[in-house]
C-alpha positions in Angstrom: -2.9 -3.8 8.3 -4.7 -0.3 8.4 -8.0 -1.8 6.0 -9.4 -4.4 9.0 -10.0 -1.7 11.5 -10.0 1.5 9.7 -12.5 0.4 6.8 -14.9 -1.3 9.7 -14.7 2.0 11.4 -15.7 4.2 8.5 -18.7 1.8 7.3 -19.9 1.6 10.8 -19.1 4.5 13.1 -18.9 7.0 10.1 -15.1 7.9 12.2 -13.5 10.3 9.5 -9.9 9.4 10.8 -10.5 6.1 10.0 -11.3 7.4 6.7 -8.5 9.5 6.6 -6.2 7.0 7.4 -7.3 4.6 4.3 -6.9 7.6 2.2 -3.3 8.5 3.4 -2.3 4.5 3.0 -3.9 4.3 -0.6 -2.0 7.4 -1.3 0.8 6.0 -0.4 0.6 2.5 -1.6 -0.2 4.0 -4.9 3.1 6.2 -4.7 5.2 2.8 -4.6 3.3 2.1 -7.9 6.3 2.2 -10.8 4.7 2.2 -14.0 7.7 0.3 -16.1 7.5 -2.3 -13.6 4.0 -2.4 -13.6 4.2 -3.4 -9.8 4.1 -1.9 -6.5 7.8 -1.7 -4.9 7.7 -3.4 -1.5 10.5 -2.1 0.4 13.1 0.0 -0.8 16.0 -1.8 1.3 16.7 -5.3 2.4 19.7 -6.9 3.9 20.0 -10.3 5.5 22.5 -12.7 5.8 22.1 -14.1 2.6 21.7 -10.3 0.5 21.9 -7.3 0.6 19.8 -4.7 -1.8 20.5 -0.9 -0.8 19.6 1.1 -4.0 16.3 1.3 -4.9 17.2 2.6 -8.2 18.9 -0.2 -9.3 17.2 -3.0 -6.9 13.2 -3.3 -7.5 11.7 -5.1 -4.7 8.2 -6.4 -4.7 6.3 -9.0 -3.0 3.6 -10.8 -4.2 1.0 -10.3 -2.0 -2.1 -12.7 -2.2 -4.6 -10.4 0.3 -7.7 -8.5 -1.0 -6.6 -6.0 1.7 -4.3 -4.0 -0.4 -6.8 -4.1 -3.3 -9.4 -2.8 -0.6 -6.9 0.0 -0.8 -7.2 0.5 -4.2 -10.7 0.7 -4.4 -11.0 3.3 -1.7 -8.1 5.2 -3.3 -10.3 5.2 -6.8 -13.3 6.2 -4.7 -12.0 9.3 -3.3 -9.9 9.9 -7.0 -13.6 10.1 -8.7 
């Protein structure tokens, strides 16, 4: 959701929030990283009608997500690392 706009924005226009936004959502993204898991949690609550998971230190929730967007992410996040 941030990538599309804010990575077009940064290539094109040179606009440093743009930049500064990808940075603070790699950050982030890479903060849900948990290393035993080897995954990214995806939420850290869920409750519908059919479940209910309300503690993220028993409850690991990830999504698989099939989207170079969040590996755009990464990239960006191992850019500004090195």
């Amino acid at each position: 959701m941030i990538s599309p706009w804010a990575r077009k924005a940064w290539e094109l226009e040179h606009d440093t929030r743009a930049y500064d936004t990808c940075i603070t959502a790699a950050k982030t993204l890479g903060a849900r990283f948990n290393e035993k898991v080897q995954a990214l949690r995806s939420w850290d609550t869920c409750v519908t009608k059919r479940y209910s998971f309300t503690d993220p230190s028993k409850d690991f929730l990830v999504i698989i997500v099939r989207h170079p967007f969040p590996l755009c992410l990464h990239f960006i996040l191992h850019r500004y690392r090195y």
